[in-house]
Legacy VTK file of the C-alpha trace (Angstrom):
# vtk DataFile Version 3.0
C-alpha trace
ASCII
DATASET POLYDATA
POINTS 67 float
-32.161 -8.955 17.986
-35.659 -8.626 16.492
-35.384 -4.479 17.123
-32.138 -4.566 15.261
-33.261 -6.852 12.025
-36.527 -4.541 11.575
-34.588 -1.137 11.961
-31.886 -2.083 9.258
-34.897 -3.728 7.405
-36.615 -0.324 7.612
-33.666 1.859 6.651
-32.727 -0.393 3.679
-36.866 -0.366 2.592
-36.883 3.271 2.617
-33.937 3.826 1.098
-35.000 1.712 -2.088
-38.531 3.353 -1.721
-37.165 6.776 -1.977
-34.421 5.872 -5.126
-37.244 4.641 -6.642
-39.681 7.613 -5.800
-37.124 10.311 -7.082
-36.576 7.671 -10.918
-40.365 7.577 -10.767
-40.745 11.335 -10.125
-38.226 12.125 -12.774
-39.611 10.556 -15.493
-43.145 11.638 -15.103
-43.108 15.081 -13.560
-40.212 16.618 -13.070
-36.522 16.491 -13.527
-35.643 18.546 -10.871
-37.517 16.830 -8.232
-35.657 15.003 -5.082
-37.266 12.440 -2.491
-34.497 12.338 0.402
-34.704 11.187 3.503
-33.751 13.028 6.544
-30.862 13.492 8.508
-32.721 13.298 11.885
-34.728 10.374 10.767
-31.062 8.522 10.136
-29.991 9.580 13.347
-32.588 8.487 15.029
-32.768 5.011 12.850
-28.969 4.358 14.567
-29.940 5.382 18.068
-32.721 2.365 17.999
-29.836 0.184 16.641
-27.674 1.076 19.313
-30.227 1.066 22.356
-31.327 -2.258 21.324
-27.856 -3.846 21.271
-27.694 -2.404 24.574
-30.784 -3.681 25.957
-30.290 -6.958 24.383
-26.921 -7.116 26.745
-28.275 -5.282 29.307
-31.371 -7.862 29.594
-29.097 -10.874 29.255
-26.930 -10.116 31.968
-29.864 -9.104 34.264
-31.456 -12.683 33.421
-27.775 -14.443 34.345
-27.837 -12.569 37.807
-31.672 -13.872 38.376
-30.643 -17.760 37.715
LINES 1 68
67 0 1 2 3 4 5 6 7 8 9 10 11 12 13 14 15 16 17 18 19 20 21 22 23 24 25 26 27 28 29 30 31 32 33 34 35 36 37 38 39 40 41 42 43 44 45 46 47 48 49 50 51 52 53 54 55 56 57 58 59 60 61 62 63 64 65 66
């Protein structure tokens, strides 16, 4: 649960960091600067999602079949 709370905590932070990073960069330098984040980096934010909510069940179950 932890993994999942810090990955969507992550996304959301850089998100807001790079909104902010393109106003910033627009007022001060240059209009027709971006700050984006990646595709792949996306991707690869919702594969950790999804390999930790399978983990999380995956280590559960495994911890059921010990007791």
């Amino acid at each position: 649960m932890t993994a999942i709370l810090s990955s969507v905590g992550m996304l959301v932070g850089l998100l807001f960091a790079s909104e902010k990073a393109t106003a910033t960069l627009d007022e001060i330098l240059y209009s027709g600067m971006k700050v984006t984040i990646s595709p792949n980096f996306l991707t690869a934010v919702i594969i950790v999602v999804i390999a930790s909510i399978v983990w999380e069940v995956v280590c559960h179950n495994y911890r059921k079949t010990l007791i």
